[in-house]
C-alpha positions in Angstrom: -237.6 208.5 39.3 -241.2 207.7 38.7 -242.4 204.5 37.9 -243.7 205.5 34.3 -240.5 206.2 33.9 -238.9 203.1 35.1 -241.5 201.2 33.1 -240.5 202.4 30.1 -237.0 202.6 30.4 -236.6 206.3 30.0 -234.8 207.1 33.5 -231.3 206.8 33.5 -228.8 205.9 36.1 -226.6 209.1 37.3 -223.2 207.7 36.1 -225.0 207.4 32.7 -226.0 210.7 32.4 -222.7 211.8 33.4 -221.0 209.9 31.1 -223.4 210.9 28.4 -223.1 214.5 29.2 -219.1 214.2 29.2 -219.3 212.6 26.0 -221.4 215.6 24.2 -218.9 218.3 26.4 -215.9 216.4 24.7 -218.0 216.2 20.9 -218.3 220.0 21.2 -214.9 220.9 21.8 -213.8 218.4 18.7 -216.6 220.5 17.0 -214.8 223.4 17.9 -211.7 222.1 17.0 -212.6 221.2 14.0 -213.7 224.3 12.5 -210.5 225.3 12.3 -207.9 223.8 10.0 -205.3 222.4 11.7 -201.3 223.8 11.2 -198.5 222.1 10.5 -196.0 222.6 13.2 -193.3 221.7 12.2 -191.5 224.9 11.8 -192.0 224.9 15.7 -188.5 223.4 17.3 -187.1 223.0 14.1 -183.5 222.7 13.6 -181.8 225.7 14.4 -179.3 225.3 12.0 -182.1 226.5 9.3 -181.4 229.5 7.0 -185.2 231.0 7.4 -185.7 233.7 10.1 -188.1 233.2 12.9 -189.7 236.1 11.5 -190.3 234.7 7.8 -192.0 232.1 9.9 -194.3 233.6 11.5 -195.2 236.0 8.2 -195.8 232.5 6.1 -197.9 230.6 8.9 -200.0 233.9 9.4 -200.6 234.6 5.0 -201.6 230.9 5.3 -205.1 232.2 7.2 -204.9 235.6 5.1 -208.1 233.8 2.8 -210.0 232.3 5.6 -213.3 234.0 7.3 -212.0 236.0 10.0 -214.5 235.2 12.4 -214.0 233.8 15.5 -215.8 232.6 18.6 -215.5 233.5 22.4 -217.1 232.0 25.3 -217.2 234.4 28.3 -220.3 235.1 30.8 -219.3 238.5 31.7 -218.0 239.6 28.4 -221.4 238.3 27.2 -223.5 239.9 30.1 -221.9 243.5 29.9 -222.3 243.7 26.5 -226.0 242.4 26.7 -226.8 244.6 29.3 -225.3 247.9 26.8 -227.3 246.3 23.5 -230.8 246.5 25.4 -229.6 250.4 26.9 -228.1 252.1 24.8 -229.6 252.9 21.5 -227.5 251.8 18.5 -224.8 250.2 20.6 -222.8 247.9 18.1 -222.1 244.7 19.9 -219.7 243.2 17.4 -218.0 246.5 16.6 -217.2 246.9 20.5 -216.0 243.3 20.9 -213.7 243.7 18.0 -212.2 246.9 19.3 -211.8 245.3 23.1 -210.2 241.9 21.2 -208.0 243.8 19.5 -206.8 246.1 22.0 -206.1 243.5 23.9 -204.1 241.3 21.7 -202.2 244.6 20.8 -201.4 245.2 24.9 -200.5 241.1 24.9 -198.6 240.4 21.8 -197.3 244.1 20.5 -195.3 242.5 18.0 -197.6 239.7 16.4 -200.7 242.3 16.1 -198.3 244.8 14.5 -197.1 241.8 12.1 -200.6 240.7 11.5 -201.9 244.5 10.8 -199.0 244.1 8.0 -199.9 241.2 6.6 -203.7 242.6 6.4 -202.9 245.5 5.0 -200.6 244.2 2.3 -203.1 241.8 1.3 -206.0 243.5 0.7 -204.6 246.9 0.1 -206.3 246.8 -3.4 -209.5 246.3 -1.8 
């Protein structure tokens, strides 16, 4: 710390700039938590003595996010790295169309049976499109 600094009161003490910077880490993950509308969960654990299917579930929780922007957010270095490095060789190389494909591969290969459900959903509500 320099002394113009100390003078003015512009330094601050390490456990204050770790606080501060633990403060901002845990605004931005409310940020990011708030950008997207929270569920009601009830339906999860509820009695199981209800006459709705699990399935009818899932189909109404998913049409409730049928009108919302579909975008979404993902924080990985080398995700972001590879597909840098093909923007900036290849000519006409599509980040966002190659990041959708490898999501939704993905998601197919994890949860067959949601993806299917959700391609459903999709189709039958935009089919006039």
């Amino acid at each position: 710390m320099s002394e113009l600094d100390f003078l003015l009161g512009g330094a601050e003490r390490r456990e204050d700039k770790v606080e501060r910077i633990e403060k901002t880490r845990k605004g931005s993950e409310e940020t990011e938590e708030s950008r997207t509308e929270p569920v009601e969960k009830s339906w999860v654990g509820e009695d199981r003595t209800s006459t709705s299917r699990p399935e009818d579930r899932i189909e109404e929780l998913m049409r409730k996010f049928v009108n919302k922007d579909p975008k979404i957010g993902v924080w990985s270095y080398p995700s972001f790295l590879l597909l840098q490095y093909l923007y900036n060789t290849i000519p006409g190389f599509k980040m966002s169309k190659i990041a959708k494909e490898a999501l939704e591969k993905g998601l197919k290969e994890m949860y067959p049976d949601l993806f299917k459900k959700a391609e459903e959903i999709y189709r039958s509500s935009f089919s006039n499109v």
